[in-house]
KOLDREN-462592 format. One record per atom (N, C-alpha, C): residue number from 1; atom name; x, y, z. Coordinates in pm, whole numbers, padded with zeros to 5 digits, always signed. Layout:
  num  atomo    east   north      up
  NUM     CA       X       Y       Z
...
This chain:
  num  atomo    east   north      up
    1      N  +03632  +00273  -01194
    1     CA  +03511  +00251  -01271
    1      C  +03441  +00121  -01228
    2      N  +03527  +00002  -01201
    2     CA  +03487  -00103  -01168
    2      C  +03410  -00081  -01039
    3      N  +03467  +00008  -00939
    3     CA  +03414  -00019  -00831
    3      C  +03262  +00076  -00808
    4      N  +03255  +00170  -00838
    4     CA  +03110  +00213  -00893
    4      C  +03027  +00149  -00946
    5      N  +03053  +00038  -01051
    5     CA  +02939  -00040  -01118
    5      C  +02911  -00156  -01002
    6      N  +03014  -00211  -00918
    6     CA  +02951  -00234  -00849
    6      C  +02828  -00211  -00699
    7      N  +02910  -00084  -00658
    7     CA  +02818  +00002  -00626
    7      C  +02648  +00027  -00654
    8      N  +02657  +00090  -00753
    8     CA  +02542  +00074  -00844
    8      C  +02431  -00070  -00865
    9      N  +02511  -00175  -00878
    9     CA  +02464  -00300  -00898
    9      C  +02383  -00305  -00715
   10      N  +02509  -00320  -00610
   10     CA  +02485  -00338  -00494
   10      C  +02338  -00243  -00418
   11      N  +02331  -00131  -00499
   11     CA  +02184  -00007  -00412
   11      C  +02088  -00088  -00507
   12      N  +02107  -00134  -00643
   12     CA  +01987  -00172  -00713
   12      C  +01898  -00268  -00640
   13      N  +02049  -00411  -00572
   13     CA  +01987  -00489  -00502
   13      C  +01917  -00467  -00454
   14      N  +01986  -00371  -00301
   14     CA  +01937  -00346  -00199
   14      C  +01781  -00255  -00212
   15      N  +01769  -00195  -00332
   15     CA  +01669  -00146  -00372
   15      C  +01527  -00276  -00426
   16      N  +01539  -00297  -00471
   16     CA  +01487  -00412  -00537
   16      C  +01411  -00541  -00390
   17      N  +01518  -00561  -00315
   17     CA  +01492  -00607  -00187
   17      C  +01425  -00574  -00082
   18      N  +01447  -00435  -00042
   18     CA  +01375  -00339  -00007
   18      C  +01233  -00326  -00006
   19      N  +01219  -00320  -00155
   19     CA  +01080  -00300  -00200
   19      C  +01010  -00419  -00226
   20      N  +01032  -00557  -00226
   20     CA  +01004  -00667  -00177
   20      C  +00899  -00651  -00085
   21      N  +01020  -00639  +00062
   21     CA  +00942  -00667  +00190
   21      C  +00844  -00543  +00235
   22      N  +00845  -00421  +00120
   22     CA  +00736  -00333  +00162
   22      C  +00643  -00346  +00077
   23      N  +00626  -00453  +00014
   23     CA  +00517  -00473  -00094
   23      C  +00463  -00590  -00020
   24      N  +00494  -00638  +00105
   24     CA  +00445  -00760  +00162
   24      C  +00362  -00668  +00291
   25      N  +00440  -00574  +00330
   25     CA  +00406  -00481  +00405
   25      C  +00237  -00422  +00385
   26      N  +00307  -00389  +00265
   26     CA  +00147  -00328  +00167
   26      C  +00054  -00400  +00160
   27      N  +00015  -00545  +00126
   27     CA  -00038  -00638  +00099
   27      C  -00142  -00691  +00238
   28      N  -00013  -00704  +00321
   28     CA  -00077  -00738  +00447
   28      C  -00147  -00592  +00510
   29      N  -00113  -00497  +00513
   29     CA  -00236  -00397  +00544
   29      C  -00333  -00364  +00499
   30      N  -00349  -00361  +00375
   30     CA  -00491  -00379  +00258
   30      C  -00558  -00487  +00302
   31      N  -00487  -00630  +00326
   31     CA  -00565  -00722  +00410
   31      C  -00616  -00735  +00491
   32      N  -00558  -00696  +00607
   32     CA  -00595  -00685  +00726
   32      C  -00701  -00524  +00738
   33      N  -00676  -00409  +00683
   33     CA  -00796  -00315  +00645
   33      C  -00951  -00386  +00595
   34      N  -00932  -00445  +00499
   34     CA  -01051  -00511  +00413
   34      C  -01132  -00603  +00529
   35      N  -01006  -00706  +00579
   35     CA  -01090  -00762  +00684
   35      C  -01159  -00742  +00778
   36      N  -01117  -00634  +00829
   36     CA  -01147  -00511  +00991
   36      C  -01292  -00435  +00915
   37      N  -01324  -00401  +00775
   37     CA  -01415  -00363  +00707
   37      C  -01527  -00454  +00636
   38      N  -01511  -00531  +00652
   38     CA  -01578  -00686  +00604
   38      C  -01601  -00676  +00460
   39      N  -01478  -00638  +00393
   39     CA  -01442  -00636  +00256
   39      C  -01402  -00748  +00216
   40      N  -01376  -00744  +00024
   40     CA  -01288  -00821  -00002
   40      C  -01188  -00806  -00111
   41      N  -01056  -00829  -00022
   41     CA  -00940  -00758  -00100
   41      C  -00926  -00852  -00257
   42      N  -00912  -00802  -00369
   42     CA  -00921  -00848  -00499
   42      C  -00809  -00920  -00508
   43      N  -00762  -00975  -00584
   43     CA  -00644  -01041  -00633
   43      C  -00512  -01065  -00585
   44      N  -00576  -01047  -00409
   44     CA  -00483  -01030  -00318
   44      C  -00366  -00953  -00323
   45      N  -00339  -00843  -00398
   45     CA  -00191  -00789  -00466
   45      C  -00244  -00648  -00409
   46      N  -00143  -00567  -00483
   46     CA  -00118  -00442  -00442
   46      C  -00006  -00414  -00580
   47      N  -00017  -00308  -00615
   47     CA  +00038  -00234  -00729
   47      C  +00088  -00140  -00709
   48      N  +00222  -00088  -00731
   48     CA  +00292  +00030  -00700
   48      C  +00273  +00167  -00796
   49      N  +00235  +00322  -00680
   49     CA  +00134  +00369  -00800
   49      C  +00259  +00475  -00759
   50      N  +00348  +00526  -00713
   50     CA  +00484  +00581  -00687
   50      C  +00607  +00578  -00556
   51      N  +00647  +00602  -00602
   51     CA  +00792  +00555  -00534
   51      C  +00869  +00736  -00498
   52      N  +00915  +00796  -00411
   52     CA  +00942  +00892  -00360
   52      C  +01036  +00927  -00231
   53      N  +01147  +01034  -00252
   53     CA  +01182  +01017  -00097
   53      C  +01100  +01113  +00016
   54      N  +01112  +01134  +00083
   54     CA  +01043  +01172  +00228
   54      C  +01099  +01149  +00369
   55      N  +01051  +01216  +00432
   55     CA  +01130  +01264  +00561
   55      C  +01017  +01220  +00677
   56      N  +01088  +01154  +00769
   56     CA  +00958  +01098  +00898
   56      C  +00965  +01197  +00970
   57      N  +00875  +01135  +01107
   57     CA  +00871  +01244  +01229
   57      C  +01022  +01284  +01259
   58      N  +01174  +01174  +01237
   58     CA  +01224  +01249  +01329
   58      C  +01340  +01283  +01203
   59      N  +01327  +01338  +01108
   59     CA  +01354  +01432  +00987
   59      C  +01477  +01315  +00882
   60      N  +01451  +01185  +00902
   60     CA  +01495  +01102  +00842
   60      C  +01493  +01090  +00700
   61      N  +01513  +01082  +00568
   61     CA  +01478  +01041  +00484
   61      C  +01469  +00908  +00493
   62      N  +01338  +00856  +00396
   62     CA  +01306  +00760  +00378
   62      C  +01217  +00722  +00220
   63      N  +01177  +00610  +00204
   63     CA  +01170  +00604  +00079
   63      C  +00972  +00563  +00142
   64      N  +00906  +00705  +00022
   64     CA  +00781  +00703  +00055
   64      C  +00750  +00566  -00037
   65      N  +00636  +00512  -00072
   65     CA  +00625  +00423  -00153
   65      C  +00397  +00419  -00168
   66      N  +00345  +00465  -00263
   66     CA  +00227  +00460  -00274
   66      C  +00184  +00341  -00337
   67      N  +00081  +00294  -00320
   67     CA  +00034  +00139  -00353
   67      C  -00158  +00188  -00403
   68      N  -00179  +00118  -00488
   68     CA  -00264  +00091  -00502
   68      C  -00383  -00049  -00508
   69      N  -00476  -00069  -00460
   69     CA  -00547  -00174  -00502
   69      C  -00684  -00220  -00493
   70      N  -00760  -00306  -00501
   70     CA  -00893  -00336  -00559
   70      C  -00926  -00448  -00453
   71      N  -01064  -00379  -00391
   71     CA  -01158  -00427  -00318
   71      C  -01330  -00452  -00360
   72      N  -01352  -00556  -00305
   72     CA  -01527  -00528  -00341
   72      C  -01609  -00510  -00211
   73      N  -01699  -00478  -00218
   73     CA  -01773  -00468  -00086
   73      C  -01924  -00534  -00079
   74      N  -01926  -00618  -00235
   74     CA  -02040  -00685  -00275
   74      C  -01991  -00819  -00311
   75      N  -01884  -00821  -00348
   75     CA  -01853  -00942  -00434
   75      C  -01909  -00942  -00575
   76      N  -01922  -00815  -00648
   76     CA  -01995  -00811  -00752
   76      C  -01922  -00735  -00821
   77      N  -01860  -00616  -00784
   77     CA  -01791  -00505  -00814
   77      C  -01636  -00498  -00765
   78      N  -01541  -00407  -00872
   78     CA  -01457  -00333  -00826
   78      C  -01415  -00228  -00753
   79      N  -01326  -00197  -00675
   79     CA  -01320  -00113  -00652
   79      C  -01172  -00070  -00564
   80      N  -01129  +00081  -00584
   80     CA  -01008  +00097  -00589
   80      C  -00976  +00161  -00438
   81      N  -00913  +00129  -00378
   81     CA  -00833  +00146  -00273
   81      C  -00650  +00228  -00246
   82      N  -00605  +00248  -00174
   82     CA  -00469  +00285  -00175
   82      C  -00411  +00305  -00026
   83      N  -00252  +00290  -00056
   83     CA  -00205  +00289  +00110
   83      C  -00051  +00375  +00088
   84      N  -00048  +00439  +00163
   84     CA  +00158  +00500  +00170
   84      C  +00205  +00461  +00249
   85      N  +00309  +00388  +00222
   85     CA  +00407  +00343  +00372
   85      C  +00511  +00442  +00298
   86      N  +00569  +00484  +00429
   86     CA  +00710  +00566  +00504
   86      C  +00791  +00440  +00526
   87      N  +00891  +00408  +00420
   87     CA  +00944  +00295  +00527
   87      C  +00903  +00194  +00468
   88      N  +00843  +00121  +00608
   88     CA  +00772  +00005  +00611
   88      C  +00669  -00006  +00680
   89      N  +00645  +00135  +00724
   89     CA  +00492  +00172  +00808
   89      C  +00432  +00249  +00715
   90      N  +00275  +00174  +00734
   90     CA  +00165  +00272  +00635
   90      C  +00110  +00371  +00730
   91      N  +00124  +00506  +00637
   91     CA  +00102  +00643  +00724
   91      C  -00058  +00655  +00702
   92      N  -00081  +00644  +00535
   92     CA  -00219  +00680  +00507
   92      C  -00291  +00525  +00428
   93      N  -00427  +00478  +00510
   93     CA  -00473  +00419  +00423
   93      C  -00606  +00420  +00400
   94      N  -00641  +00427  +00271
   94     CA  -00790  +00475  +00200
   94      C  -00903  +00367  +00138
   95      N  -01001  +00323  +00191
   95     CA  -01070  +00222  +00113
   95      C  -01169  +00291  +00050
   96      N  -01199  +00428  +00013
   96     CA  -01313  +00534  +00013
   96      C  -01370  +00493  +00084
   97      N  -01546  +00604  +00003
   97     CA  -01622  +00619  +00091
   97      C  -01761  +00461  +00063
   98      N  -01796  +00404  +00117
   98     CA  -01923  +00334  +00148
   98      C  -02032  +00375  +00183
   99      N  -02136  +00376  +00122
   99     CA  -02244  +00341  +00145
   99      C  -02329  +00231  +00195
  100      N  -02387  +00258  +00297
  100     CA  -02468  +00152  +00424
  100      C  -02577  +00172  +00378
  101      N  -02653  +00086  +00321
  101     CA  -02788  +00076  +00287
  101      C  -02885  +00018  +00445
  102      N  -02954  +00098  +00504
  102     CA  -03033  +00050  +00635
  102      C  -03177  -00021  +00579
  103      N  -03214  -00112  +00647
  103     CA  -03368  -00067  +00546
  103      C  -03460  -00029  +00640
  104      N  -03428  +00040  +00771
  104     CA  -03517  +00063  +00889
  104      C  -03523  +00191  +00782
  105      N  -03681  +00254  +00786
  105     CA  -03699  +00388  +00799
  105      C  -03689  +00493  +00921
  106      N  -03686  +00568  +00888
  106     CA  -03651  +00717  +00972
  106      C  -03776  +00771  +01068
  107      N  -03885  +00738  +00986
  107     CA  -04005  +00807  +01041
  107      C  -04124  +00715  +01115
């Protein structure tokens, strides 16, 4: 019994740790996205919107991990963003869609 609870204790760590360095992971790609977009990432953070297992290209399980977070593109407004890392690589990341205001006319 003893040695199970430690067990248990020991994956929590390793869990807990884990998800640390993929929340730094997360952080720094929302950053570096926003910047490459001449955004600006909000409160510099990232928020965990689920946690999941999943399988990579080469049929691995791995622990999916979805993030959410808040950009402006005015400095006036909110606005919501998201990224999935596999791992510790982000597979998908979303800043929506933008609108480019031109003020050349067409005609």
């Amino acid at each position: 019994m003893e040695i199970a609870g430690i067990l248990i204790l020991a994956a929590a760590a390793w869990l807990w740790l884990d998800s640390l360095k993929a929340r730094e992971a997360a952080v720094a790609a929302a950053r570096a996205a926003c910047d490459a977009e001449g955004l600006l990432l909000l409160d510099a953070t990232v928020s965990i919107a689920s946690l999941r297992l999943a399988r990579d290209d080469d049929g691995r399980l791995r622990l999916q991990r979805a993030y959410d977070f808040e950009y402006s593109d005015t400095g006036n407004n909110r606005k919501k963003g998201s990224l999935v890392l596999l791992g510790h690589h982000v597979v998908v990341l979303n800043v929506g869609l933008r609108l480019v205001s031109d003020s050349r006319t067409l005609h």
